[in-house]
DSSP file (Angstrom, degrees, kcal/mol; ACC not computed):
  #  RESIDUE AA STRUCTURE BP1 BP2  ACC     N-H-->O    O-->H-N    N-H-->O    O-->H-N    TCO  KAPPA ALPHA  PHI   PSI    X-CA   Y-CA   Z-CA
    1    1 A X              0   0    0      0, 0.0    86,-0.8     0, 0.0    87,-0.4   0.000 360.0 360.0 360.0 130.0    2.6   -3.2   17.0
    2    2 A X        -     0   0    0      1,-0.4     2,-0.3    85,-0.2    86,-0.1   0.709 360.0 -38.6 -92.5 -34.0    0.1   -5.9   16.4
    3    3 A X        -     0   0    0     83,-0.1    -1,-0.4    84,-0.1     2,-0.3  -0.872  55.9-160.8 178.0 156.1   -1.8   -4.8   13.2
    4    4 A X  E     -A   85   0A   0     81,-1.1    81,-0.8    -2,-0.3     2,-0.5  -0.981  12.9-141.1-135.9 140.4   -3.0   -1.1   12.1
    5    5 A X  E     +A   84   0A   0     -2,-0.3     2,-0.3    79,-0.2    79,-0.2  -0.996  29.4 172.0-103.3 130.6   -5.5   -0.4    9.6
    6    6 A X  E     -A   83   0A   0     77,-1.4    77,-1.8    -2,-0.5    57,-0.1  -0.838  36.2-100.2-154.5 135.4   -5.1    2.6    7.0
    7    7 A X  E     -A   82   0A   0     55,-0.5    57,-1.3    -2,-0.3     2,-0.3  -0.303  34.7-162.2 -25.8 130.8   -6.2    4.5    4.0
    8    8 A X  E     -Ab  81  64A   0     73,-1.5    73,-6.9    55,-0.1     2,-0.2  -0.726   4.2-158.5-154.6 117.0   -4.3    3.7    1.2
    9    9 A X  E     -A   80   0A   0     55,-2.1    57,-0.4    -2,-0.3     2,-0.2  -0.651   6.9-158.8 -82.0 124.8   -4.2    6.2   -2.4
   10   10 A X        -     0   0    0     69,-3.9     2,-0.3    -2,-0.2    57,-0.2  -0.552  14.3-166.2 -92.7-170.0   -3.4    5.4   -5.3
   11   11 A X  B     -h   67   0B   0     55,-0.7    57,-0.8    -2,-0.2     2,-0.7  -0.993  29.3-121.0-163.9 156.1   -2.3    8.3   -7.7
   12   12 A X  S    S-     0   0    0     -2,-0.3     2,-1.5    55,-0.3    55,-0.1  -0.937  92.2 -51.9-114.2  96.8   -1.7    8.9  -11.8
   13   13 A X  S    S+     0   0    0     -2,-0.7     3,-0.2     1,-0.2    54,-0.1   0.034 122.7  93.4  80.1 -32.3    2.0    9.9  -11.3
   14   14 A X     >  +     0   0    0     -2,-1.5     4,-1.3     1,-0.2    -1,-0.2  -0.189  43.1 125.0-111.4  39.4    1.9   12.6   -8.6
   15   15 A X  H >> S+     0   0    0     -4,-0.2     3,-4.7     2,-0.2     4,-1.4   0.966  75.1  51.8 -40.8 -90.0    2.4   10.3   -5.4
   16   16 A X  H >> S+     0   0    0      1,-0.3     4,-2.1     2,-0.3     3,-0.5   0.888 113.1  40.9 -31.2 -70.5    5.3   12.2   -4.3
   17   17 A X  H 3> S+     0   0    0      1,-0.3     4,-1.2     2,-0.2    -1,-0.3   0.900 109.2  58.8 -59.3 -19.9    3.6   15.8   -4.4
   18   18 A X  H <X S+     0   0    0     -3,-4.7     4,-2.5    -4,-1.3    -1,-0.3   0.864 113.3  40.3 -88.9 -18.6    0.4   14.6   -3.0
   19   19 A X  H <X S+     0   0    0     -4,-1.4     4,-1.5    -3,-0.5    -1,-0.2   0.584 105.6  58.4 -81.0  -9.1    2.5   13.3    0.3
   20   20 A X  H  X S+     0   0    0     -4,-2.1     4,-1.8    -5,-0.5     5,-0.3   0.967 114.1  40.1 -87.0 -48.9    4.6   16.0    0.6
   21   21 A X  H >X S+     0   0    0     -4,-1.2     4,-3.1     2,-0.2     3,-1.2   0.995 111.5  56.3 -48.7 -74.9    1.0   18.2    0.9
   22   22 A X  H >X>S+     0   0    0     -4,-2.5     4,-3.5     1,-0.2     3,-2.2   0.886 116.4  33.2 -34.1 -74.7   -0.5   15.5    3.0
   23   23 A X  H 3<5S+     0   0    0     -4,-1.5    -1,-0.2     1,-0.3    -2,-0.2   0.791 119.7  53.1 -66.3 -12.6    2.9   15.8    6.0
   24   24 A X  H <<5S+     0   0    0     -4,-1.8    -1,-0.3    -3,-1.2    -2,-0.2   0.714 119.3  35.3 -79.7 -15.5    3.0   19.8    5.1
   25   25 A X  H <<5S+     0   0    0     -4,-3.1    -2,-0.3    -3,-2.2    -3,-0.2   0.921 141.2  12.8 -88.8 -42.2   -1.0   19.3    6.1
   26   26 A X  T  <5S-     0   0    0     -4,-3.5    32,-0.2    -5,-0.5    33,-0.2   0.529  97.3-148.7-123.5 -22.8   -0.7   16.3    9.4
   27   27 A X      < +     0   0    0     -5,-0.9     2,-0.5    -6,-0.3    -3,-0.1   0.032  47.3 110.7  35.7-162.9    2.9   16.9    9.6
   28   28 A X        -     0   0    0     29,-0.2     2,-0.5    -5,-0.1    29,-0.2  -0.898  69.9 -31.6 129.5-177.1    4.8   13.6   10.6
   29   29 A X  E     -C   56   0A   0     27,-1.4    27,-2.6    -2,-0.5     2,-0.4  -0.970  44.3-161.2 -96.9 129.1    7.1   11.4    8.8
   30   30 A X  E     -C   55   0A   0     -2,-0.5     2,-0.3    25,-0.3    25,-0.2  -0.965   1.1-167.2-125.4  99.9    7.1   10.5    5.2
   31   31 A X  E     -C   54   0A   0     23,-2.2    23,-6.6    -2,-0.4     2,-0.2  -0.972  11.8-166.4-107.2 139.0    8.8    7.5    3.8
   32   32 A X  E     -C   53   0A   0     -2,-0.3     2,-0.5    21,-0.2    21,-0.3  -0.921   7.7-176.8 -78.7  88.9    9.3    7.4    0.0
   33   33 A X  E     -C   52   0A   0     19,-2.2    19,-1.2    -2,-0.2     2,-0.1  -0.958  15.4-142.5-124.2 157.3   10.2    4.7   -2.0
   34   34 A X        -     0   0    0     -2,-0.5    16,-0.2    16,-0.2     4,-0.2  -0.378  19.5-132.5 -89.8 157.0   10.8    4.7   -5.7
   35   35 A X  S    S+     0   0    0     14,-0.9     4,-0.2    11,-0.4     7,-0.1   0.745 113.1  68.3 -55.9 -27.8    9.8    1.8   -8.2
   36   36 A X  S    S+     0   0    0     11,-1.1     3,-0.4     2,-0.2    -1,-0.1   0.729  95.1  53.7 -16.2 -68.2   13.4    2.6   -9.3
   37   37 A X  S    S+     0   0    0     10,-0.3    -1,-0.2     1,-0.3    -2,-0.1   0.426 116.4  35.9 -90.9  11.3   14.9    1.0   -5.7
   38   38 A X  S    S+     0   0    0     -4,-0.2    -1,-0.3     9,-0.1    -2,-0.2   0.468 125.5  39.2-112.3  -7.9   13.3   -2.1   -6.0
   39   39 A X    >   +     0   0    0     -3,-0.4     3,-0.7    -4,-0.2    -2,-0.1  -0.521  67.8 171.6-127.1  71.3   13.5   -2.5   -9.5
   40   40 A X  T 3  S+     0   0    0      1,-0.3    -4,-0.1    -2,-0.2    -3,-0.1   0.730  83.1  62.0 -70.8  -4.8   17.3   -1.1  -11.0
   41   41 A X  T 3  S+     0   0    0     -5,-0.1    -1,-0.3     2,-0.1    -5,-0.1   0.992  87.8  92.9 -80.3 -61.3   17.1   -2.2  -14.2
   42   42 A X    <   -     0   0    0     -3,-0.7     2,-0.3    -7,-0.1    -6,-0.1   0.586  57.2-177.1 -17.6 147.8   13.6    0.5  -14.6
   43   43 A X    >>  +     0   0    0      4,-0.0     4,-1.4     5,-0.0     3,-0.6  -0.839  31.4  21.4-145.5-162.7   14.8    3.8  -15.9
   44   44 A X  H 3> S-     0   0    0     -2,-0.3     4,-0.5     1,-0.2    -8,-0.1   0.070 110.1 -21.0  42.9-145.3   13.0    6.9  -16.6
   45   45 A X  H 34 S+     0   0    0      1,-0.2     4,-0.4     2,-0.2    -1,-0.2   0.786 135.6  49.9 -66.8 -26.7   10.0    8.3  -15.5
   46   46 A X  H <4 S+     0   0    0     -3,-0.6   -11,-0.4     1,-0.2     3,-0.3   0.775 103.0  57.7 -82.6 -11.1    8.5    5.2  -14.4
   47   47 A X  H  < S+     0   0    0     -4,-1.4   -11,-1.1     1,-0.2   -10,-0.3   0.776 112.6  49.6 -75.1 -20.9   11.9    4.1  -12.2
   48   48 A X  S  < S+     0   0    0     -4,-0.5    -1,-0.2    -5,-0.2    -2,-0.1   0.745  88.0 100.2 -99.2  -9.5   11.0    7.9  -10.2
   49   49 A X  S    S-     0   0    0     -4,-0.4     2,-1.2    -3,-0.3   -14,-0.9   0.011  85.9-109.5 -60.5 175.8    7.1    7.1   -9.7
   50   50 A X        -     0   0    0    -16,-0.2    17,-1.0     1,-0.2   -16,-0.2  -0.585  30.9-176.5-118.8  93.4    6.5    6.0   -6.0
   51   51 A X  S    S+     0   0    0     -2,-1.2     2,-0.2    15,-0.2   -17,-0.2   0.634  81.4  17.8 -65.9 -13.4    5.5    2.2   -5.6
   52   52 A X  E     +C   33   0A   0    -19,-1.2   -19,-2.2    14,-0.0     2,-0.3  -0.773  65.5 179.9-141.2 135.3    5.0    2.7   -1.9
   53   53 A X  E     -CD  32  65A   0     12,-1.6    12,-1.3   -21,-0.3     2,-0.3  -0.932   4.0-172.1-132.3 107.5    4.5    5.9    0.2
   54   54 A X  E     -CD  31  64A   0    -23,-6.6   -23,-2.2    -2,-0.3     2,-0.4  -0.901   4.0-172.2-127.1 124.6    3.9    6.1    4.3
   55   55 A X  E     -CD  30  63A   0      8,-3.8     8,-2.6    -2,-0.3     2,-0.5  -0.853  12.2-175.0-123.2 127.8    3.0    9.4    5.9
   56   56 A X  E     -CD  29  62A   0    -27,-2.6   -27,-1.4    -2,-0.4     6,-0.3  -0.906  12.7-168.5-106.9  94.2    3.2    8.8    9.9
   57   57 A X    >   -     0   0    0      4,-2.4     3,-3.0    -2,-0.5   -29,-0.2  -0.597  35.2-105.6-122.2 174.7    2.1   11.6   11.9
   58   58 A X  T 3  S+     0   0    0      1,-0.3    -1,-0.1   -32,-0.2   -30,-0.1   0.539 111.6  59.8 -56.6  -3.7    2.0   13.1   15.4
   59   59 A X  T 3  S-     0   0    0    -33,-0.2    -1,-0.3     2,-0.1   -31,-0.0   0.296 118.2-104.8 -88.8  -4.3   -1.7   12.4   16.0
   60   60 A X  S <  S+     0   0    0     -3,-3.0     2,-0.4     1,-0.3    -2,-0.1   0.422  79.2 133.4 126.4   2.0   -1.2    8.6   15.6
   61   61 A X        -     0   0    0     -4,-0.1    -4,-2.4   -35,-0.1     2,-0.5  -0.804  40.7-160.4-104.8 120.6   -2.8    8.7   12.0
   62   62 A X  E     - D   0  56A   0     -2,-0.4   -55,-0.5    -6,-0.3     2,-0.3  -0.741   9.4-174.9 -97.6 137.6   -0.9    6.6    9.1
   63   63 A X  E     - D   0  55A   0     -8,-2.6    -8,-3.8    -2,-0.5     2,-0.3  -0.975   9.8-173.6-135.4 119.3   -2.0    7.8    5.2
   64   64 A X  E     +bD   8  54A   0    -57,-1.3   -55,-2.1    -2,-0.3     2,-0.2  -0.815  12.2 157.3 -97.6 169.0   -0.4    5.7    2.7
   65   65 A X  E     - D   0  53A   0    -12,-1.3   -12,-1.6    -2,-0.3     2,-0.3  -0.973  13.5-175.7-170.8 178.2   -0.5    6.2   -0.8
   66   66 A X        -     0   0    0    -57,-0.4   -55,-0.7    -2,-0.2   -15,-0.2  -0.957  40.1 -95.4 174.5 168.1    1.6    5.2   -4.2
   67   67 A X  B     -h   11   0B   0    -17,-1.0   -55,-0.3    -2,-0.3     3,-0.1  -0.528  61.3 -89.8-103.9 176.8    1.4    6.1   -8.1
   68   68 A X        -     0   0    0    -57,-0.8   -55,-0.2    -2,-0.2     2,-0.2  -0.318  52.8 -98.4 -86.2 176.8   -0.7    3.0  -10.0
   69   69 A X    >   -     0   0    0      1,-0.1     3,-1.6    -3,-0.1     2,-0.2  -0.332  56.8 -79.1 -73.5 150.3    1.9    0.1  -11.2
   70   70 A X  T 3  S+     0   0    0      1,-0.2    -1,-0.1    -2,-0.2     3,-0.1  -0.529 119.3  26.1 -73.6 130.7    2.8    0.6  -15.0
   71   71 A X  T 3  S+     0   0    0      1,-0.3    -1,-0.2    -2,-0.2     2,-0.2   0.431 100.4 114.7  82.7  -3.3   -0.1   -0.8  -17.3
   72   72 A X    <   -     0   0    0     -3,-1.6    -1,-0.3     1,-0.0     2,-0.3  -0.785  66.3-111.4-103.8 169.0   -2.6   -0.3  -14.8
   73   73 A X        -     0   0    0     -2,-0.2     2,-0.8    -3,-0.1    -4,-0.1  -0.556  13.6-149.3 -28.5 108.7   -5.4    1.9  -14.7
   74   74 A X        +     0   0    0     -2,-0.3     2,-0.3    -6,-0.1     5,-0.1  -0.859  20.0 176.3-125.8 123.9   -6.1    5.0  -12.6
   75   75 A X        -     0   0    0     -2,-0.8     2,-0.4     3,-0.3   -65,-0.1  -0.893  16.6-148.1-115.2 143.6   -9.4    5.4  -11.9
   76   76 A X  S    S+     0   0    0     -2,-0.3   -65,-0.0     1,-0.2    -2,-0.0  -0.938  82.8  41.5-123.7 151.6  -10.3    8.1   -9.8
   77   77 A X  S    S+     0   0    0     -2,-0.4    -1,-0.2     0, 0.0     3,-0.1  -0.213 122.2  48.3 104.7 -29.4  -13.0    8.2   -7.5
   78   78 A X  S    S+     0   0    0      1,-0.1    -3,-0.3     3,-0.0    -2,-0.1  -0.432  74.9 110.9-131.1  69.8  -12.0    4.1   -6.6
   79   79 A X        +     0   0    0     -5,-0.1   -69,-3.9   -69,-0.1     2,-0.4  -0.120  50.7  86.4-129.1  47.9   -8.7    4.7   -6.1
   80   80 A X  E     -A    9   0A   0    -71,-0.2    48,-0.4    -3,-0.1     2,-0.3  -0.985  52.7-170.4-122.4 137.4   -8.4    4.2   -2.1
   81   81 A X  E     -A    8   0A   0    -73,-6.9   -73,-1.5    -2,-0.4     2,-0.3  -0.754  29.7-116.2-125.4-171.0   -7.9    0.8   -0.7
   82   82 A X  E     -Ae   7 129A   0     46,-3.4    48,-1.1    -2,-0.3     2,-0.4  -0.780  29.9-161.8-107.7 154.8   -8.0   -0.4    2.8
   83   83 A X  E     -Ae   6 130A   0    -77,-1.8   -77,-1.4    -2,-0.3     2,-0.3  -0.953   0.8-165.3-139.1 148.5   -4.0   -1.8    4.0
   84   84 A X  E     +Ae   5 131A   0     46,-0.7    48,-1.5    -2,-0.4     2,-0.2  -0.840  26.9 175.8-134.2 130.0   -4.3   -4.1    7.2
   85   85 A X  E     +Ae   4 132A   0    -81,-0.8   -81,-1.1    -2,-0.3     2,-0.2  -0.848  11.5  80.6-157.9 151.7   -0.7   -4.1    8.1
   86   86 A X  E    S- e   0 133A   0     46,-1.5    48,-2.1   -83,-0.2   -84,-0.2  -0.886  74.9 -74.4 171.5-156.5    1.9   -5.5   11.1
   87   87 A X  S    S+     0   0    0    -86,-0.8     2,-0.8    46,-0.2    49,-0.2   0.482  82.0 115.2-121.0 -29.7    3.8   -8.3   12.5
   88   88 A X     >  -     0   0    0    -87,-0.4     4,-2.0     1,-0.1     5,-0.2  -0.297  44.0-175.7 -49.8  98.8    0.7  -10.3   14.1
   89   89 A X  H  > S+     0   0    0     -2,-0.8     4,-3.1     1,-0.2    -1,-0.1   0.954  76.3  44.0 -62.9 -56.9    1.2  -13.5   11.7
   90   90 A X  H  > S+     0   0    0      2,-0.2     4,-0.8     1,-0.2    -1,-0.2   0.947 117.4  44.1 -63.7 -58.9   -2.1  -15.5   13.0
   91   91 A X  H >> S+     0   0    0      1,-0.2     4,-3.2     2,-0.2     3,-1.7   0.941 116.0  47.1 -67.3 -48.3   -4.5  -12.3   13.0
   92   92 A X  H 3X S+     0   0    0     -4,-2.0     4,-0.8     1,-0.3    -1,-0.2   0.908 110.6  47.6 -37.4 -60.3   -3.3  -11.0    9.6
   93   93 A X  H 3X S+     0   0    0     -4,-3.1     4,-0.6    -5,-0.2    -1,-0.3   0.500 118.2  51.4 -63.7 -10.6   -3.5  -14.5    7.7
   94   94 A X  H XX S+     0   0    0     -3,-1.7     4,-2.4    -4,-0.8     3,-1.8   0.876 116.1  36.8 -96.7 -70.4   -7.5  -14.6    9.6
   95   95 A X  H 3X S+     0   0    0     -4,-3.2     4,-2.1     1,-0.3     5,-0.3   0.792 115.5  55.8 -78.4 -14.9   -8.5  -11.6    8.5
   96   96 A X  H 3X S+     0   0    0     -4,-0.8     4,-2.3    -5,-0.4    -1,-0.3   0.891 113.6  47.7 -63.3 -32.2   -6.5  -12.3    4.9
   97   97 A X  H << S+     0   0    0     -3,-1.8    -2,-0.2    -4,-0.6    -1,-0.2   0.850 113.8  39.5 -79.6 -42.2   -8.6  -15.3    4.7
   98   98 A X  H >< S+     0   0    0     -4,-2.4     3,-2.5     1,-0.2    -1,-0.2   0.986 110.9  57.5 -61.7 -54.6  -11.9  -14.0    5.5
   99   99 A X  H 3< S+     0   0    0     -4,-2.1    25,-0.3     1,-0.4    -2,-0.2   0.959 114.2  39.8 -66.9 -62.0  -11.5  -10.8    3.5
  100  100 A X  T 3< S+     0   0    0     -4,-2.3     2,-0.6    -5,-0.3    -1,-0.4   0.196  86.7 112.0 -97.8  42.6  -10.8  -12.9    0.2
  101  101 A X  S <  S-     0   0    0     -3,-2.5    23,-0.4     1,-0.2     3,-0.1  -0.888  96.0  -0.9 -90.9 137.5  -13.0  -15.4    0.7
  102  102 A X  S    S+     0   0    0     -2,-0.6    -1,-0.2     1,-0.1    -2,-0.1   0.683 127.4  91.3  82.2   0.3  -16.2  -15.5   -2.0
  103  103 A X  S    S-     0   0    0     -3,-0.4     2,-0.4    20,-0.0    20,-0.2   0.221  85.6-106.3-120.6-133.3  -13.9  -12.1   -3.2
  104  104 A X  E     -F  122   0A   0     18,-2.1    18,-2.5    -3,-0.1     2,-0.6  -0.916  26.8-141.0-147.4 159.8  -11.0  -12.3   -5.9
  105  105 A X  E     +     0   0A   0     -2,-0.4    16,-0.2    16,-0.3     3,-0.0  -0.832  20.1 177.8-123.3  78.4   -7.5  -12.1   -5.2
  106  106 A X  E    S+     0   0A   0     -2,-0.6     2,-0.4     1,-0.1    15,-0.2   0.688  73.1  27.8-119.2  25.0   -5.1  -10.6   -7.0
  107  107 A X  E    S-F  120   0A   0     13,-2.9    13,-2.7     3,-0.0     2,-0.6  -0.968  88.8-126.9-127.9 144.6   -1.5  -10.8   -5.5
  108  108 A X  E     -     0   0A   0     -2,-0.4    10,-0.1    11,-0.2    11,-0.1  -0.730  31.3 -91.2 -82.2 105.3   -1.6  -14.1   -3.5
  109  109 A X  E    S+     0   0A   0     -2,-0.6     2,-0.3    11,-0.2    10,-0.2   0.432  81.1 114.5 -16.5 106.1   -0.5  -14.0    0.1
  110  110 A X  E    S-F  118   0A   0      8,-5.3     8,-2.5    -3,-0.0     2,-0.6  -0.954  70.7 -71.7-174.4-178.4    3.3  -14.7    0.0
  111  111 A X        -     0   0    0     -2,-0.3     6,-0.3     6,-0.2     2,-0.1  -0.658  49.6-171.4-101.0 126.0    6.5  -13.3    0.5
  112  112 A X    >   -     0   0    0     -2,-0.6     3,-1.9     4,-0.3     4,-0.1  -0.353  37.4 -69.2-120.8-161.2    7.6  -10.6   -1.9
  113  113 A X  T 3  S+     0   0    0      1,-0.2    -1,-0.1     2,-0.1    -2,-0.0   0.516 118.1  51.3-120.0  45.4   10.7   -8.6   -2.6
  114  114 A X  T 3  S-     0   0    0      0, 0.0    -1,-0.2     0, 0.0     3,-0.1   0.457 114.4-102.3-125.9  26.5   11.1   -6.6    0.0
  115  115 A X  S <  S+     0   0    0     -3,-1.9    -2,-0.1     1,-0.2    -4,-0.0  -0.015  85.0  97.6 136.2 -36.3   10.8   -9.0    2.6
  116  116 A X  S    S-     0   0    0     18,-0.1     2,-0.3    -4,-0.1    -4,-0.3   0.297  78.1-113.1 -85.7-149.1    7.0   -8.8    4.3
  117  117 A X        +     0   0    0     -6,-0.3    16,-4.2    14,-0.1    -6,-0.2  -0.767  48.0 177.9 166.2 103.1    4.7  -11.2    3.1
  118  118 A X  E     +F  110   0A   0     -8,-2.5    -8,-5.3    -2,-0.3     2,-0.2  -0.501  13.0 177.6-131.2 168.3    1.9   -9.1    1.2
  119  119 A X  E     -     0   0A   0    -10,-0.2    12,-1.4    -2,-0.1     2,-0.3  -0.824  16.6-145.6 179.6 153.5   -1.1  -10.1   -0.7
  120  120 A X  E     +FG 107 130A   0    -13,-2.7   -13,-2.9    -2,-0.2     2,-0.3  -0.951  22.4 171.5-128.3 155.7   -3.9   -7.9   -2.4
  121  121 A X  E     - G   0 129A   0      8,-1.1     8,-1.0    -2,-0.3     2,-0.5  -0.900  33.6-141.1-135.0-176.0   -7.9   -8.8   -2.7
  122  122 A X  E     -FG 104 128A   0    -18,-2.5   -18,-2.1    -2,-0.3     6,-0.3  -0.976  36.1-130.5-143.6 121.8  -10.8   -7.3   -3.7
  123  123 A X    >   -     0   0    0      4,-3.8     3,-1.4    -2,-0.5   -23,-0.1  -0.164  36.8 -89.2 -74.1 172.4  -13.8   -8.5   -1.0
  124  124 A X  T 3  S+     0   0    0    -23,-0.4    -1,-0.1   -25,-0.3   -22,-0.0   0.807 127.5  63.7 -40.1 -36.3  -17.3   -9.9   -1.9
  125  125 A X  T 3  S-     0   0    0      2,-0.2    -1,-0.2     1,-0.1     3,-0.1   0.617 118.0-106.6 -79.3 -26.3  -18.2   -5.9   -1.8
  126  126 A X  S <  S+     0   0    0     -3,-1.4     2,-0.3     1,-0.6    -2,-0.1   0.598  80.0 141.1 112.7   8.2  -16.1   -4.6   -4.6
  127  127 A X        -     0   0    0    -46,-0.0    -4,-3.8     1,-0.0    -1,-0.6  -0.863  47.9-141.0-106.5 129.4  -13.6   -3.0   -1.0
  128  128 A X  E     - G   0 122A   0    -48,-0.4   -46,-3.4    -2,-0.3     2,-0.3  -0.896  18.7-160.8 -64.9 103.0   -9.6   -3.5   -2.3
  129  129 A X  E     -eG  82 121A   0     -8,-1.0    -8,-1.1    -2,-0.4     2,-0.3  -0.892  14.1-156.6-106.3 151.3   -7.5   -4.7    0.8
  130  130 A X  E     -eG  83 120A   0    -48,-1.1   -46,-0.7    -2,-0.3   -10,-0.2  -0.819  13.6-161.8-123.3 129.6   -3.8   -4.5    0.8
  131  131 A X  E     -e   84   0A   0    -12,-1.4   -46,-0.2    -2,-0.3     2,-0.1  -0.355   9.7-177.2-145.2  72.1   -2.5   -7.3    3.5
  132  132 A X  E     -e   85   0A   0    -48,-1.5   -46,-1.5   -14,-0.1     2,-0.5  -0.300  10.4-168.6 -76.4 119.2    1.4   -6.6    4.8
  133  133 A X  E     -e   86   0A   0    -16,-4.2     2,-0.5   -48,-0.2   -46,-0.2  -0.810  13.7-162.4-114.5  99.9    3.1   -9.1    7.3
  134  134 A X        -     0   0    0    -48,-2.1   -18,-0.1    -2,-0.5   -45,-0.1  -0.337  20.3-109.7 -60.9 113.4    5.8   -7.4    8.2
  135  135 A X              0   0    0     -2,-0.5    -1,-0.1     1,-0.1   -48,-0.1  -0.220 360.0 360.0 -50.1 123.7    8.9   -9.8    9.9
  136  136 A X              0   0    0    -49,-0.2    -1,-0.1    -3,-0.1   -49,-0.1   0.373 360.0 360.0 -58.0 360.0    9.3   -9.2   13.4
């Protein structure tokens, strides 16, 4: 896989139920992960929320989605962003470059800790891209 582009929801808390609808709707695969397994010291409600969500299904269509980060907003009506994600290093870092140029940036392209080398902007247009380089 060279690079995919995707929908990607956020959600006020109810990640988890809205993906389980989504693969009982597209059917597919759904991997889960909690804020909880990347972070063990979190406890509670917020350790069970879902910092990242991928719904794979047999008609070739990826839906990701995830509950907002603690302390952020959830605004609904702009709460989809665009994810560019794969293992093509050079096209990823071009299209990372373009996309937050003239835009604002706010996780910087770098390596984070679950491995990939992520980075979030928001383009000249007000469009939030999500920009995963996944290790080969």
């Amino acid at each position: 896989m060279a690079s995919r582009l995707n929908p990607y929801i956020s959600f006020d808390g109810d990640a988890r139920q809205a993906m389980e609808f989504y693969q009982g709707v597209f059917g597919g695969d759904l991997d889960l992960n909690t804020y909880g397994q990347f972070n063990p010291d979190m406890t509670g409600e917020t350790a069970e929320r879902i910092m990242h969500g991928m719904l794979v299904t047999p008609s070739g269509y990826t839906l990701m989605g995830a509950d907002n980060p603690p302390g952020t907003e959830h605004r609904p009506g702009n709460n989809i962003t665009v994810s560019l994600s794969g293992d093509d290093d050079a096209d990823l870092r071009r299209y990372w470059t373009a996309l937050s140029e003239s835009g604002t940036v706010a996780v910087p392209l770098d390596k984070q800790m679950w491995g990939d080398v992520f980075g979030m902007c928001t383009d000249r247009f007000g469009i939030t891209w999500l920009v995963n380089i996944s290790e080969a």
